[in-house]
Each structure stands twice: as structure tokens, then as C-alpha cells.
C-alpha positions in Angstrom: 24.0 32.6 -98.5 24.2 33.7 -94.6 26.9 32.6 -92.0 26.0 32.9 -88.4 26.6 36.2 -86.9 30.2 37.1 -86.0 32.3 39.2 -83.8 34.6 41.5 -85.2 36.5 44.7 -84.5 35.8 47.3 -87.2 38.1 50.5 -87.5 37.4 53.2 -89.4 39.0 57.0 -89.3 37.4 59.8 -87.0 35.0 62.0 -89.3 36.5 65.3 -87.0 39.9 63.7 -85.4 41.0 62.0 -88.6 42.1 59.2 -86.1 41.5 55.9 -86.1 38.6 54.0 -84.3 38.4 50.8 -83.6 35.2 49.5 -82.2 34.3 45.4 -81.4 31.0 44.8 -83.2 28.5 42.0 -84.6 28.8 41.7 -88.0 27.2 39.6 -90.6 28.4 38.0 -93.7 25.7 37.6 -96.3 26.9 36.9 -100.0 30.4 37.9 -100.0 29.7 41.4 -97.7 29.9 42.1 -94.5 26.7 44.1 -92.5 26.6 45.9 -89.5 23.3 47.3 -88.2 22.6 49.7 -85.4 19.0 51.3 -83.8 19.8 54.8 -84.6 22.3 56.3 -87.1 24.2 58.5 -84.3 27.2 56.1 -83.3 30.6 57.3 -84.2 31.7 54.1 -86.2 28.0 54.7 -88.2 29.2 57.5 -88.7 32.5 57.7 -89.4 32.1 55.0 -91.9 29.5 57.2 -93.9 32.2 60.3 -94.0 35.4 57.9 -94.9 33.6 54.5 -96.2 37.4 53.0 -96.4 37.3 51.1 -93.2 39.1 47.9 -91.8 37.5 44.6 -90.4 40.2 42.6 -88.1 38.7 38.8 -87.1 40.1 36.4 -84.3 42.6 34.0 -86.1 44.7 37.4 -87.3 42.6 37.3 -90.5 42.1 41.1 -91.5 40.3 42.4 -94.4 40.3 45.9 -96.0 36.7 47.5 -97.4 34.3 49.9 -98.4 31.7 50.9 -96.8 27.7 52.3 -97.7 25.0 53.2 -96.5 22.2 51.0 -97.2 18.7 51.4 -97.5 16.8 48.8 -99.1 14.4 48.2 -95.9 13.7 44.5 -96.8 17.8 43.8 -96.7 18.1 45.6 -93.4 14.9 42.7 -92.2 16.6 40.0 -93.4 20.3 41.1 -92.3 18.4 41.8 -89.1 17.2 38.6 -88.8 20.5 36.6 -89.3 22.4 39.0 -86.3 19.1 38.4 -84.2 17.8 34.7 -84.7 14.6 34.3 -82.8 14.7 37.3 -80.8 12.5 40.5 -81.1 14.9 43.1 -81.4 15.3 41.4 -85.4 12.0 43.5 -85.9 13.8 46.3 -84.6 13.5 49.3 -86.8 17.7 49.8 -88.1 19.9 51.5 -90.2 22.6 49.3 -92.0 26.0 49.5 -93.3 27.5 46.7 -96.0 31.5 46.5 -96.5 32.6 45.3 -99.3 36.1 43.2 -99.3 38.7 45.0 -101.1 41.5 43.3 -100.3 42.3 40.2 -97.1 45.1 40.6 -95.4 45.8 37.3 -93.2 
């Protein structure tokens, strides 16, 4: 099941500084994971989240939650997460590359 499309900040650790990144993001939470999509795969947080997949997700309301991240490519997941971040809007057609998070621990 799909919640609406949320803002988030999501840090992860520099792939060549080793320092900590923090960028404010749409994510989406679609059966108990978190997805962030992007055009192209060249962004640092892409990225940096491929090199060190242990990354943080911090939400309004001081609710925090610790994860790991991967790469994923099943094309017809990337549609549909694409779909959900972009309701009714062209860009959801948009070609994408995706990352999923999965919750290791919630810190709140």
C-alpha cells in the first residue's frame, strides 16, 4: 500500500569526503520502504547512497529513521513509485533511476 508523497531530509556520508550530506528530498513510502527517484543517476545523495547504502531519513515531527539503501531496477517498480511521487503529471512517465531504504531502526 502507497502513502502520498512526502518531504524528507535524507543524509547519507560523502562517497570522497566521508562527510555527511544531508539533502531535503520527496520520498515515497510504498509497503514498509521508503523510494526516492531521480532523472539521471549523477546526484551526489544518488550517489553516495550506492557507495555507503547506510543512510538516515529525518521527517517533520522529530521522527527519524535509520536504513539501508539499493539500487533498484525493476523498471515496472520505478513506474509505479513514479507514479505515486508524480500523481497526474507527465514527468511520472519520466524515464528514472530509483533508490529503496529499508527501515532498520526509528528513532523518534
Amino acid at each position: 500500500m502507497a502513502n502520498p508523497p512526502i518531504r524528507v531530509r535524507l543524509q547519507t556520508v560523502g562517497r570522497k569526503t566521508g562527510q555527511t550530506h544531508t539533502v531535503k528530498i520527496t520520498a515515497v513510502l510504498y509497503n514498509g520502504e521508503y523510494y526516492f527517484t531521480r532523472h539521471r543517476p549523477d546526484s551526489d545523495w544518488f550517489l553516495n547512497a550506492l557507495y555507503n547504502p547506510e543512510v538516515v531519513i529525518y521527517f517533520d515531527h522529530n521522527k527519524t529513521i535509520h536504513g539501508t539503501a539499493e539500487r533498484i531496477h525493476d523498471t515496472s517498480l520505478i513506474s509505479l513509485i513514479s507514479s505515486i511521487k508524480y500523481p497526474n503529471e507527465l514527468r511520472a512517465e519520466e524515464r528514472r533511476v530509483a533508490i529503496k531504504v529499508t527501515p532498520i531502526s526509528d528513532i523518534t
